[in-house]
DRENDO-1510 file (C-alpha; in Angstrom, 1 decimal, always signed):
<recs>
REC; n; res; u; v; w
REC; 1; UNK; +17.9; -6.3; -26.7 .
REC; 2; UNK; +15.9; -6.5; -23.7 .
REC; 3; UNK; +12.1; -7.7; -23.9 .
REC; 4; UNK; +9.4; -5.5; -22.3 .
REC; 5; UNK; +9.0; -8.5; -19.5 .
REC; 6; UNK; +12.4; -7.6; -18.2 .
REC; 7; UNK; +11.5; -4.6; -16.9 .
REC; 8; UNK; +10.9; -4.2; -13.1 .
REC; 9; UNK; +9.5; -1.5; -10.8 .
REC; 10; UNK; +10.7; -0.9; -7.3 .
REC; 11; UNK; +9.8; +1.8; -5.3 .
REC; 12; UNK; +9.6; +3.1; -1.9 .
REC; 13; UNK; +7.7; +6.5; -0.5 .
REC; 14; UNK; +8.2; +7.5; +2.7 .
REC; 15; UNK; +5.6; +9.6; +4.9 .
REC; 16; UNK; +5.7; +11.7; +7.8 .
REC; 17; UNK; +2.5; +11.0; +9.2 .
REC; 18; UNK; +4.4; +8.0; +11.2 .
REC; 19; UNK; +5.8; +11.0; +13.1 .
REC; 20; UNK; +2.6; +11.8; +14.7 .
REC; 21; UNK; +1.5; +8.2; +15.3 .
REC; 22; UNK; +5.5; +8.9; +17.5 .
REC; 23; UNK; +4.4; +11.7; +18.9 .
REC; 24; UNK; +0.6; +10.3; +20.3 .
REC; 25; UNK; +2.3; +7.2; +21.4 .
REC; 26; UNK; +4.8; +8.3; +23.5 .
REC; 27; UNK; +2.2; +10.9; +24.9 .
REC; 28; UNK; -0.1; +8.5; +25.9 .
REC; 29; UNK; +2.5; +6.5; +27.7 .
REC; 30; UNK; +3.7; +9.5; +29.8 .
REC; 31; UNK; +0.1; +10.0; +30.6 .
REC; 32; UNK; +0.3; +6.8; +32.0 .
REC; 33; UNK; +2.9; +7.4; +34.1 .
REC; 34; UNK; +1.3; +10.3; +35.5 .
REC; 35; UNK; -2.0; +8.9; +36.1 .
REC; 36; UNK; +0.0; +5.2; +37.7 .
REC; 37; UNK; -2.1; +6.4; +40.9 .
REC; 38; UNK; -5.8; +5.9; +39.3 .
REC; 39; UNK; -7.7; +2.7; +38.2 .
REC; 40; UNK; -6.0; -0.3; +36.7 .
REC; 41; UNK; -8.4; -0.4; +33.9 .
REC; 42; UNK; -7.4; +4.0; +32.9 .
REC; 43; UNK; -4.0; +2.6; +33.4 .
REC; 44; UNK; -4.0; -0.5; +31.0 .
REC; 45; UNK; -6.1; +1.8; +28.3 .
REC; 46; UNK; -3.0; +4.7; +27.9 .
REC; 47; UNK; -0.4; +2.0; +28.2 .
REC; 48; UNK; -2.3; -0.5; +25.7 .
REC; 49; UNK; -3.2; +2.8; +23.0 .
REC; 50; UNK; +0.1; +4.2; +23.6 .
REC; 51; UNK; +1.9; +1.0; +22.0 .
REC; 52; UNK; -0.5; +0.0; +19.4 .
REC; 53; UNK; +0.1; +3.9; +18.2 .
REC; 54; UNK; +4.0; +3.5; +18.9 .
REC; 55; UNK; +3.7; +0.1; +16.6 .
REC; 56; UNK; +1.7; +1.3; +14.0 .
REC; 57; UNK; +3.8; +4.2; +13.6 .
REC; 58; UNK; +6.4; +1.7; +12.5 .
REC; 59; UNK; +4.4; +0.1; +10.2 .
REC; 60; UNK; +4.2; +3.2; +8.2 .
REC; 61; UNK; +7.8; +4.9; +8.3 .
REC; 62; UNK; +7.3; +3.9; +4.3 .
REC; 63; UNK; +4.8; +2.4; +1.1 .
REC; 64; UNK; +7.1; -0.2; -0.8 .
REC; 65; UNK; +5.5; -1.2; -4.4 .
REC; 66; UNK; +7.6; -3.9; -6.3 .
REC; 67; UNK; +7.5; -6.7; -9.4 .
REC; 68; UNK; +7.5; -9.9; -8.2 .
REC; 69; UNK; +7.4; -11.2; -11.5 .
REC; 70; UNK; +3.9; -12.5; -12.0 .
REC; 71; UNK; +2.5; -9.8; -9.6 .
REC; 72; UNK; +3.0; -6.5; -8.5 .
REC; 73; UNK; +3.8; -6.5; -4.2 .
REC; 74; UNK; +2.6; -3.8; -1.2 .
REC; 75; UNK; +4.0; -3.3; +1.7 .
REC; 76; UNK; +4.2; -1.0; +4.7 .
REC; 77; UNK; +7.4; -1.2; +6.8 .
REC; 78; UNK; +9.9; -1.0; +8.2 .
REC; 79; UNK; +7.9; -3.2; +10.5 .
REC; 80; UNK; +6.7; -5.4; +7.8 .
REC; 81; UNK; +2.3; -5.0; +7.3 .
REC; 82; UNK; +1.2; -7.0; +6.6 .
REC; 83; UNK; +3.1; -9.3; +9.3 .
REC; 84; UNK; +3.6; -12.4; +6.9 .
REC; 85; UNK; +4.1; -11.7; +3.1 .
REC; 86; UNK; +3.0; -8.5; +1.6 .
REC; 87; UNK; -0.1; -8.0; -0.6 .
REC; 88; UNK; +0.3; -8.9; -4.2 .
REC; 89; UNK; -1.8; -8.2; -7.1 .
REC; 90; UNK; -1.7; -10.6; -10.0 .
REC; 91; UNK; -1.2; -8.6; -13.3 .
REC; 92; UNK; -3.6; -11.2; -15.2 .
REC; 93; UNK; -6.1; -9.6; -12.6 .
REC; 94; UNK; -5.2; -6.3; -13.1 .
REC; 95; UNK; -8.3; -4.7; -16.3 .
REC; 96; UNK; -7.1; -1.3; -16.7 .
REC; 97; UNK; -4.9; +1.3; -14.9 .
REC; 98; UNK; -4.8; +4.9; -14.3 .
REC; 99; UNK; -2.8; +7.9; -12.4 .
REC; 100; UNK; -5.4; +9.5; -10.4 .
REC; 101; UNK; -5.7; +11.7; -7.7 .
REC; 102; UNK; -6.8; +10.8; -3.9 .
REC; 103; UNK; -8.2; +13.6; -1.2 .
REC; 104; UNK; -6.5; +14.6; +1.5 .
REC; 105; UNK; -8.3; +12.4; +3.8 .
REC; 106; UNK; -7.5; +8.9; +1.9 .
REC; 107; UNK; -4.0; +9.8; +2.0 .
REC; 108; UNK; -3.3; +8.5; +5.2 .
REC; 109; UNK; -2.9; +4.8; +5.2 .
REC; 110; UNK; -5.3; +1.8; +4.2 .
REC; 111; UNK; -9.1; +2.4; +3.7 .
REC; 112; UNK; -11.6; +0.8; +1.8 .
REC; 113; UNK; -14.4; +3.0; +0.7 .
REC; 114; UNK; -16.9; +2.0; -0.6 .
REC; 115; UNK; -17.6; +4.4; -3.5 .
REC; 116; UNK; -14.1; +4.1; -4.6 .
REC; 117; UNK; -12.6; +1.0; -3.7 .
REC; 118; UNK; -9.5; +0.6; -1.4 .
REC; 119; UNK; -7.2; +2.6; -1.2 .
REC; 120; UNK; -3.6; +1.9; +0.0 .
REC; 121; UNK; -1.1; +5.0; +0.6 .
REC; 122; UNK; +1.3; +6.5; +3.3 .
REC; 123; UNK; +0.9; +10.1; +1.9 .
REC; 124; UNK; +0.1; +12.5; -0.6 .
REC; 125; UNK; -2.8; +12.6; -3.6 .
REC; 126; UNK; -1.0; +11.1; -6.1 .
REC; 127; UNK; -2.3; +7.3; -7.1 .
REC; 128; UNK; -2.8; +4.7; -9.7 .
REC; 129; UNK; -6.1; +3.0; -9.9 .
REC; 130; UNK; -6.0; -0.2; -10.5 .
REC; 131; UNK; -9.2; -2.1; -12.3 .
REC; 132; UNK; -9.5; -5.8; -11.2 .
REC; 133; UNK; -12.1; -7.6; -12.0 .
REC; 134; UNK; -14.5; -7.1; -8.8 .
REC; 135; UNK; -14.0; -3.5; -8.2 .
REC; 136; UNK; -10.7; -1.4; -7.9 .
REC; 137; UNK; -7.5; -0.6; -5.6 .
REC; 138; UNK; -5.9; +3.0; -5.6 .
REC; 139; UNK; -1.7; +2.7; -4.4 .
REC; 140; UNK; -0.8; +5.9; -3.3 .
REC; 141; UNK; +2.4; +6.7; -5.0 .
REC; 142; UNK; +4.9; +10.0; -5.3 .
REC; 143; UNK; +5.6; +8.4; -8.2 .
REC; 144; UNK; +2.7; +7.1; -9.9 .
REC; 145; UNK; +3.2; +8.2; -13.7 .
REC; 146; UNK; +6.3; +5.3; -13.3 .
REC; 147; UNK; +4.1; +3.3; -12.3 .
REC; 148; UNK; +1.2; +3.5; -14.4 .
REC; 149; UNK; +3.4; +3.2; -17.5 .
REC; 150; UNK; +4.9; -0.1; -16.4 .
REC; 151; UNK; +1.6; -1.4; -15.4 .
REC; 152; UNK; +0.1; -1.0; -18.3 .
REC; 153; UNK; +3.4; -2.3; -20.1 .
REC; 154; UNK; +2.8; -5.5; -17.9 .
REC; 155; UNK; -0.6; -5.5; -18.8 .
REC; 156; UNK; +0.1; -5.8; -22.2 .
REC; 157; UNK; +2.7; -8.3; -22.4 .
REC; 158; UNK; +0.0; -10.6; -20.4 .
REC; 159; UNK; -2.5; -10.3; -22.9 .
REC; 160; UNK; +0.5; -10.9; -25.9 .
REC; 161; UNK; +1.1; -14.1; -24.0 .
REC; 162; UNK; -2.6; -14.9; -23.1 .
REC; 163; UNK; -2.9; -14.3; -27.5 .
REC; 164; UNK; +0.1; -16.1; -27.7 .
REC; 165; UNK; -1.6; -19.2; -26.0 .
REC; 166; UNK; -4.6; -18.9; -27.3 .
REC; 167; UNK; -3.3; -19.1; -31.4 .
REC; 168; UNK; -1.3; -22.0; -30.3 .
REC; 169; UNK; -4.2; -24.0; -29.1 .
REC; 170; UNK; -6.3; -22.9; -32.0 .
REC; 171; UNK; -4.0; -21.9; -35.1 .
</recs>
């Protein structure tokens, strides 16, 4: 029989907001081409906003949430943000969680308000909150009943162990 701990959670929502980002990109860069007879500095502006927007749009193709066995990981792709190693949230950080609901205007990539916390999604209204202990994250997730459960099935086992530790050292 398999303990609770062996379960894992992988999942990956994809957005089409990246097809705008496309769409501004390349429209900026063919505005540079028609403006190639004005000042340097209109010039290096388009060309400059054109491929950040062309890059950031492959940064958010898709919202990747996995276990990484002591901690839950976040990352856009499929060019990887963040550049190095994803964001990861330890589950002996993590208080409480719950499915929740973002508006339509936190639903587009990574904000941090202030009210609410940060928020981290590619699209939709659908999100966990997740309860550390300074303040709060939301992950946007098309699937975020999944996820809820096996947070808070994570969330238990950690405070079994931490139990589990503390009646050794004291029982």
């Amino acid at each position: 029989m398999a303990s609770e701990d062996s379960a894992t959670y992988h999942h990956t929502q994809r957005g089409p907001l990246c097809l705008f980002l496309y769409g501004a990109g390349v429209g900026l860069l063919i505005l540079t081409w028609v403006l190639r007879h004005f000042e340097p500095v209109v010039l290096t502006t388009c060309l400059f906003c054109g491929l950040w927007l062309i890059f950031w749009a492959g940064c958010h193709h898709r919202l990747t949430i996995w276990d990484d066995g002591d901690r839950l990981a976040i990352r856009y792709g499929p060019v990887p943000w963040p550049p190095r190693k994803p964001w990861w949230l330890l589950y002996q950080d993590i208080h409480g969680v719950e499915a929740g609901k973002t508006t339509r205007l936190e639903s587009w990539g990574m904000q941090g308000f202030m009210t609410k916390g940060f928020i981290i999604n590619i699209w939709g209204d659908s999100c966990v909150t997740i309860r550390l202990k300074n303040g709060s994250i939301r992950l946007g997730s098309d699937d975020a009943m999944n996820l809820t459960r096996f947070l808070e099935s994570k969330i238990c086992s950690q405070r079994e162990r931490a139990n589990l530790t503390d009646a050794g050292e004291f029982g």
